[in-house]
C-alpha positions, 0 to 999 in steps of 0.5 A: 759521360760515364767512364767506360772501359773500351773493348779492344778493336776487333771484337767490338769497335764501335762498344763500350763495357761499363763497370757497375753491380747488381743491384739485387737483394743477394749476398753475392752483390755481383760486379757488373760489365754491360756492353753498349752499343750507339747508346744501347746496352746489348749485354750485362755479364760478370765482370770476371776481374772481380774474384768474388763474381768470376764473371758468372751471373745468376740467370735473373740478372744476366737478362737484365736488358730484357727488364731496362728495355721491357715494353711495360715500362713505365717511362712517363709520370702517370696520375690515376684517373680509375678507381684505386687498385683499377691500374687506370692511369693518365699520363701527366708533366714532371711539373705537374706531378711534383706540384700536385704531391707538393701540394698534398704533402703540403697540406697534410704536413701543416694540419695540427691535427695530423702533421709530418708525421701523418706521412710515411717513406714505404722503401726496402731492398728494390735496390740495395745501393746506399746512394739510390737507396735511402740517402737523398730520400733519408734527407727529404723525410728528414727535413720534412719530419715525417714518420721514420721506417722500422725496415725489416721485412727480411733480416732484422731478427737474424741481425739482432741475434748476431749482434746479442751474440758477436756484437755485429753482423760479421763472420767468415770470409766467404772465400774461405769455405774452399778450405772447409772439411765440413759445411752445413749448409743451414736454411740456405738455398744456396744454388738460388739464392748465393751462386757465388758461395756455392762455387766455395763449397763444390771447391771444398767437396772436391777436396773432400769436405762433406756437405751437409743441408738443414733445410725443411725443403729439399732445395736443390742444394739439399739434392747436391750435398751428401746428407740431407736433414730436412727438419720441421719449420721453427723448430732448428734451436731444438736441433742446435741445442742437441748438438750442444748436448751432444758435444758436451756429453762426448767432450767434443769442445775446444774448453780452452777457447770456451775459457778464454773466448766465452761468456755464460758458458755454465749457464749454456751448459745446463740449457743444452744438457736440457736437449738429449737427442731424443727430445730434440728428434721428436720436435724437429720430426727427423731421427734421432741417427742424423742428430748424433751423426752431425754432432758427430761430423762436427764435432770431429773437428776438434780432435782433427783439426779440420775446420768446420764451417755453417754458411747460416741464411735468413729463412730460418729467422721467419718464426716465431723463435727466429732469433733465438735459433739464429743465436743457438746456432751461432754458439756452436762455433767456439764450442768447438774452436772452429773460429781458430782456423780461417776456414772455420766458424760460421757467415750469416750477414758480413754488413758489420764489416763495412762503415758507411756515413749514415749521417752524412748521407742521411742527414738525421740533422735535418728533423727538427726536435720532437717526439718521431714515431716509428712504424714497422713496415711488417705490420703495413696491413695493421698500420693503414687501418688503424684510426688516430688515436693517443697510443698510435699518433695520427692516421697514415694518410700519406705514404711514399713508395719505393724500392719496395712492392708491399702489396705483393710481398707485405703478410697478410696481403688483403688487410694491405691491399684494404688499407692501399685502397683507402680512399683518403690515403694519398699514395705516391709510387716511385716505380720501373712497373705497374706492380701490384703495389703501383695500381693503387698509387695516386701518382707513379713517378717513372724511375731509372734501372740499375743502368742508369744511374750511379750508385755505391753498393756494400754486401752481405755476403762478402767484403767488397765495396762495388761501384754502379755506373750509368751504361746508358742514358735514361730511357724516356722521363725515368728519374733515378730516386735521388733526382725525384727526391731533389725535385720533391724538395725543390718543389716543397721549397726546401732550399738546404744545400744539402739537396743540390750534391750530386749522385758523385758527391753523394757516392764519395760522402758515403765512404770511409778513408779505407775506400780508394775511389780513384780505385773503385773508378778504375776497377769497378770495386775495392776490398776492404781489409779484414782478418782472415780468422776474424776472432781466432784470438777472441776479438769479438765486438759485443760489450765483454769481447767475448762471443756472448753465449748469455747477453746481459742486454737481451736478459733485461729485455725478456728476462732470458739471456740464453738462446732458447727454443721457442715453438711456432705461433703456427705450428701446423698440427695434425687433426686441426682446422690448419694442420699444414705448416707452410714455408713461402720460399722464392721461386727460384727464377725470381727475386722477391717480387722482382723479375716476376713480370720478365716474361721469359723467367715468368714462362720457366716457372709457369704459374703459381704453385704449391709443392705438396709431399704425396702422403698430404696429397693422397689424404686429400686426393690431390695430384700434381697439375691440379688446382687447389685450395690453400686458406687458413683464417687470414685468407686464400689463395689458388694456385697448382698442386705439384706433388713433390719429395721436396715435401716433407709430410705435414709441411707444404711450400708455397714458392713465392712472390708471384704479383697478385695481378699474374695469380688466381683471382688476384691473390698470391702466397701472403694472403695466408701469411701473418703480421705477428712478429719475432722473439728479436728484431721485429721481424715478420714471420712468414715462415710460421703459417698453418694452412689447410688444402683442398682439391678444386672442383674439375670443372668451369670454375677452376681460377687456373 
């Protein structure tokens, strides 16, 4: 049974409130309290003991019992009886299903000619638990020896570039930014995608710090700060080097933390004096006035004292140059000094703050000896269609699912849907729904909801460690991803102990001896201990100490130590076939592919779209409601024109990730996107898209 807290008598006799956390792909890894009744969960809402949550929830997951309970779901193990990618299925036994894919993992795993490493994990972000995660999973593609994951369909350039320049993802304390005097708010919808961080900075704005947003769409955020600086996609190193440049020439620095606290700041100097706001305005596309306005805002500070603060997110790293940018912005602070106040400095990712046993979760011991490929999970679309051959190892012909929807939010989505509808490519889905993903599955094996099952999480965008308990009993043959992958094990005859541990036991290994779990039982969460101005003194965690303006490390690799402006592969130019640049921000009631079929969130966004400034519009007599063509050479894509201020001219969002089954024609947003990679991180770009649009015909054809 799980450890409950008891409403008090009055309210709610015969209820129960369990302490858990969301689950969910945000910063904000809220803590949890759901309500149960005679076994039913009746209500999740915040858990208002926990001070980063406040007992707010974003609207998504405040309906999440209509997800737990929603009719569609898959609730037995299924086995496909139609063509691949028909969504024709018959319901099967957990024994033979597990004997089944036993038996083709089997047979792969012990062909010479194709071997463990012919079987690939396909997993991300579905939950960020450390347990539901990859830890029991890690131990059976171990033990196995199949082909390992380079997980980084979202953050891994950012990270890279935090790591070349502070030597870990870490930064500022979120709730710190109450105290700013300036935020810039960078590449971040906050109002959507980090609620929690927003309350920070309506805190600091009422106190009268000025907000400002760097953003190419005029997000709601950007409607809520005081300036707005919507500049072109890929291009924000350009912007940070002119705020270099204009820092330097007006001797807005703090030279005494540069001395003491920096490394490679002659070279930085000369690259950013490279970068007069004029040559910087005509890259960006915004006026040369808002560039020296925000050197002078933050710049400001130096002589004042008032700290300044940059809330950095990931959408800026979706091009090309995404971890250059990432590193130019993440200079600026001891340009200035900002890092000496705790209110100061910058937060992009605080993950480095948090050390968990990957080893005894993952048990990297268990592979045996021997060359281990690697396969990026970006390039799924490239890697399902590529024959064996010496320079790539064996063909994929298996490949395991879960906590991931790659046929939805994988780029360049015809190639992935192609190579998921290999005949000879043996898929397994571990799955809530039938997802875009799961219609090509040989098997789908039914797994639990974060309400049911047990789990530890850490966050990204704070320094709290949360605990997950079941509210309530599986529903119907659900498994939670540990127990599927114990009986996987169970069923290919590995007999390691390590396959017996408990979701408990598996809990208490993942953490350090700075985690109290008697206190993460009793509250639900725990918060670690961390410096309040964390490089007030230096202290930075890269080779020298120093936040690392040249990275030794980075120069070996390309030659280049110094963060650098490094134009889109696509960057969208008038008169050409593709002039529009595209951005595939989420919709703002969904999160990544989740939540897509939550019928009442599916209905407040409608159908699919693209936001179109009217100037783009015009030229190509499109009004809002219409349905249009969005396409390039990869693919494309139908969905409703709606024109929008939100739009820049030259610059089209296309809101994402609706599951192709709910768009036009089977199709979504990523049918245009592309496989090539980042500077750092090798990471996709999604973000580096040219397209062109046109007006369908008003007539019966019309796929809307």
């Amino acid at each position: 049974m799980p450890e409950t807290i008891t409403i008090h008598a009055d309210t709610a006799a015969s209820s129960q409130q369990i302490l858990g956390a969301c689950p969910h792909d945000c910063p904000d890894t809220c803590s949890l309290l759901t309500t149960v009744q005679g076994g039913v969960a009746v209500r999740v809402q915040g858990n208002p003991n926990h001070p980063q949550t406040d007992g707010v929830l974003c609207t998504k997951v405040a309906r999440y019992t209509e997800r737990t309970y929603h009719p569609e779901r898959i609730l037995t193990p299924l086995r496909r009886s139609g063509p691949k990618g028909s969504g024709q299925f018959t319901a099967v036994s957990w024994d033979e299903a597990l004997a089944s894919i036993a038996h083709h993992l089997g047979t792969i795993a012990a062909d010479p000619a194709r071997g463990p490493q012919a079987i690939l994990p396909y997993s991300y972000a579905g939950t960020m638990g450390w347990i539901q995660g990859e830890a029991m999973a890690d131990r059976f593609f171990n033990r196995l020896g199949a082909s390992l994951l380079d997980r980084t369909i979202c953050s891994s350039a950012g990270g890279a570039a935090l790591e070349a320049t502070f030597g870990a993802k870490v930064g500022m304390r979120v709730e710190f930014f109450a105290e700013s005097k300036l935020i810039i708010i960078w590449g971040s919808n906050a109002i959507g995608s980090n609620l929690h961080f927003w309350r920070y900075a309506q805190a600091a704005k009422r106190h009268g710090a000025k907000l400002i947003c760097i953003d190419p769409r005029k997000t709601e955020t950007a409607e809520k700060c005081q300036e707005h600086i919507a500049l072109r996609p890929g291009t924000d190193a350009a912007l940070a080097l002119a705020l270099m440049h204009q820092l330097i020439t007006h001797d807005w620095l703090d030279h005494d933390y540069i001395a003491q606290y920096t490394l490679g700041w002659d070279a930085l100097r000369a690259r950013a004096l490279e970068w007069s706001p004029g040559r910087a305005a005509l890259v960006c596309g915004i006026p040369v006035e808002q560039i020296e306005q925000l050197a002078r805002d933050y710049g400001a500070s130096v002589a004042s004292g008032a700290p300044a603060a940059i809330r950095l997110n990931y959408g800026m790293q979706r091009a090309r140059g995404g971890g250059n940018a990432v590193r130019a912005v993440a200079c600026l602070p001891a340009l200035i000094g900002a890092w000496r106040h705790r209110a100061g400095g910058l937060l992009l990712s605080a993950s480095g703050t948090h050390q968990f046993d990957h080893s005894a979760l993952g048990r990297p011991d268990l592979r045996k000896s021997g060359p281990v490929r690697t396969i990026n999970m970006s390039t799924i679309g490239d890697e399902l269609l590529r024959p064996a051959g010496p320079a790539f190892g064996p063909k994929i012909d298996a490949l395991l699912v879960y906590n991931s929807n790659p046929v939805a939010v994988a780029p360049d989505s015809s190639k992935v849907a192609r190579g998921f509808a290999r005949e000879d490519l043996f898929t397994v889905v571990l799955e809530h729904f039938q997802t875009d993903t799961a219609d090509y599955a040989d098997y789908i094996l039914p797994a639990t909801t974060q309400l049911e099952h047990w789990d530890v999480h850490t966050t990204y965008g704070h320094t709290d460690i949360l605990l997950n308990r079941p509210a309530i009993a599986a529903i119907g043959e659900a498994r939670a991803n540990t127990e599927i992958f114990r009986s996987l094990a169970g069923a290919m005859g590995f007999a390691d102990p390590c396959f017996a541990e408990d979701d408990l036991t598996l809990c208490r290994s993942a953490l350090d001896s700075r985690v109290d779990f008697s206190q993460l039982i009793d509250r639900g969460f725990v918060t670690l201990p961390a410096p309040e101005a964390p490089f007030a003194h230096g202290g930075f965690f890269t080779p020298s100490g120093k936040c690392e303006f040249f990275s030794g490390r980075l120069a070996g690799q390309d030659g280049d130590g110094l963060p650098d402006y490094v134009p889109n592969y696509e960057p969208g130019v008038a008169g050409s076939a593709y002039p529009l640049s595209m951005i595939s921000p989420p919709a703002r009631n969904f999160l990544n592919s989740t939540f897509v079929n939550v019928k009442s969130l599916r209905s407040i966004e409608g159908v699919p779209k693209v936001e179109i400034n009217a100037q783009d519009a015009d030229a190509r007599n499109i009004k809002s409601g219409e349905t249009v063509r969005v396409f390039n050479a990869r693919g494309q894509y139908h969905c409703q024109a709606e024109v929008s201020d939100r739009a820049r001219p030259g610059v089209v969002h296309g809101l994402g990730v609706w599951w192709r089954k709910y768009g036009a024609q089977g199709t979504n947003v990523n049918e245009v996107t592309g496989q090539r990679l980042t500077d750092m991180g090798r990471a996709p770009t999604f973000y580096d898209c040219a397209v062109q649009i046109e007006r369908c015909p008003p007539d019966g054809d019309n796929p809307l």
